[in-house]
N, C-alpha and C positions, 0 to 999 in steps of 0.2 A: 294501467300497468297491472298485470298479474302476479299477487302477492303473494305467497303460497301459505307464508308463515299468519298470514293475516289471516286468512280463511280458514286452516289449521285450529288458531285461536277460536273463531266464529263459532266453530262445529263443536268440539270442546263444548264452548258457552254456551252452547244448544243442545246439550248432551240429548237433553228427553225429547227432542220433538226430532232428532235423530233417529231414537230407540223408537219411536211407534211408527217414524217411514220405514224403516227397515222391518217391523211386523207388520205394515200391513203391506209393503212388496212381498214378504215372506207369503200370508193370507192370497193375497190375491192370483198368487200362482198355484198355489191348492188350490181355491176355488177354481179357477181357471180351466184344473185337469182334472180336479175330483167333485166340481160343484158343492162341495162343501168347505167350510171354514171350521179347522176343529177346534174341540175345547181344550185341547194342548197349546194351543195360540192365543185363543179368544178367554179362558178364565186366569191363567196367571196375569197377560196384558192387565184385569181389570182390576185386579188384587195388587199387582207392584205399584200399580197407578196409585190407589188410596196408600200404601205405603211410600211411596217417595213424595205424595202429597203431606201426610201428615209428619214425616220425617223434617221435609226441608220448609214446611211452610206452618205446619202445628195442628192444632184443631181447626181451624179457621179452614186451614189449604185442605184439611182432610174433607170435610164439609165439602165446601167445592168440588172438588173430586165425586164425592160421592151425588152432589146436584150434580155434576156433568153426566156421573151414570145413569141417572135420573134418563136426564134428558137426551141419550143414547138409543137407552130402550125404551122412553116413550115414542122417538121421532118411528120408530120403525117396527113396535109392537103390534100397534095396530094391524100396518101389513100382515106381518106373521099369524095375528089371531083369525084373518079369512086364509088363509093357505097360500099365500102372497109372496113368501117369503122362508128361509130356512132361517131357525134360531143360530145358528153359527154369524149370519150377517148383523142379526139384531146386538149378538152381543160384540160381536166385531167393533161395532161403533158405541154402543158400550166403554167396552176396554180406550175408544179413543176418547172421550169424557171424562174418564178415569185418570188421563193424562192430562188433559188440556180444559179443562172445565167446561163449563156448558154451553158460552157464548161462542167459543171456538167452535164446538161440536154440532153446533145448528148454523153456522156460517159453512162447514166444509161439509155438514150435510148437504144445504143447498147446493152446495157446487155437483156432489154424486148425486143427486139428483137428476142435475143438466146432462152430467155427463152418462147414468143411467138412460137417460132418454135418450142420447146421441145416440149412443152403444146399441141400445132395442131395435130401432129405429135401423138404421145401419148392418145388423142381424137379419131384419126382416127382408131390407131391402135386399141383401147378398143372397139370400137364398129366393127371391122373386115369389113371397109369399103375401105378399101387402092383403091383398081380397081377403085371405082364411083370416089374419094377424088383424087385421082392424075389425071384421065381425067379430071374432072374441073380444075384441079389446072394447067394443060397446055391449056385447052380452054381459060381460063380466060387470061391467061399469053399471049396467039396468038391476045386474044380480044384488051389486052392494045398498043400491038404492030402494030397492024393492025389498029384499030379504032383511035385509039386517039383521039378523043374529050371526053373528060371527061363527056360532059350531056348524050350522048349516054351509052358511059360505064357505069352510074349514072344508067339509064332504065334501061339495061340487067340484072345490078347487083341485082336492086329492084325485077325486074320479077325473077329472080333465088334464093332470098332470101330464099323462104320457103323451095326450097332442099337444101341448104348448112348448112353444121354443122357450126355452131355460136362458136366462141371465146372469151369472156368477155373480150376484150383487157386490161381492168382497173388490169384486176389481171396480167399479165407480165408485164404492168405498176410497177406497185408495186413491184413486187417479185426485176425485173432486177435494182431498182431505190433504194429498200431497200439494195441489197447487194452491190450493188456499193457503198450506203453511208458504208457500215462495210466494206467491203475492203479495204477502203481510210482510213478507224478511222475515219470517220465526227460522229460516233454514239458517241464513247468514244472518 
């Protein structure tokens, strides 16, 4: 039986895992058209998060909050530090640590992840580029193992920019971060 009032209440109860699906659907459609995620989305999310942490939960929740940001911008720094990645994603997921602390944040990262690599994968194959997409996708891969200095990898990645097919990361942000919340029931 569909209860209107019941699920009305749910969402309510759920106010904040509400408020970061609605920014990162928000994110994800920027990204989507402008390949960027801006800091109009991405630093207030991170900042209301440590305060409705430390508001509704103390120092304790603030703490949390701030280990979720932690673990936000560790899972996805590193990318950024080889040219991997734009900082609008990193602190995207950020801002959702900020929200949901850190174990949340490395469960729904996994999931964007999966769904990153569905999404890549499924890019590549629409445009019938697989040959060029997988010899970069192992140059690259020789480059991080060989090179290792992240400023270096930073350059090559910059100068290789314009032939790489681009991934709006904010959208498997989103996608892997919303279904993790309905998985778990954080939605309802």
């Amino acid at each position: 039986m569909f209860d209107a009032q019941l699920i009305l209440e749910r969402i309510v109860d759920n106010w904040p895992v509400w408020l970061v699906t609605v920014t990162l659907v928000v994110a994800a459609t920027i990204d989507g058209v402008k390949l960027k995620v801006p800091n109009w989305i991405t630093l207030p999310m991170i900042v209301t998060g440590w305060i409705y942490s430390g508001v509704f939960f103390g120092w304790e929740g603030l703490g949390w909050s701030l280990a979720g940001t932690a673990v936000g911008l560790g899972l996805l720094l590193p990318a950024y530090a080889i040219g991997g990645m734009g900082a609008g994603d990193v602190k995207l997921l950020a801002g959702v640590g900020a929200w949901v602390w850190s174990t949340v944040t490395l469960y729904a990262f996994c999931l964007s992840a999966v769904f990153g690599a569905v999404i890549a994968v499924a890019m590549v194959l629409y445009r019938r580029a697989w040959s060029k997409h997988k010899n970069q996708f192992f140059m690259i891969f020789h480059e991080i193992l060989t090179v290792r200095d992240p400023n270096v990898l930073s350059e090559i990645a910059a100068e290789r920019k314009s032939s790489m097919l681009l991934l709006p990361y904010g959208i498997p942000i989103a996608i892997g971060t919303i279904c993790y919340f309905a998985l778990t029931g954080m939605l309802l």
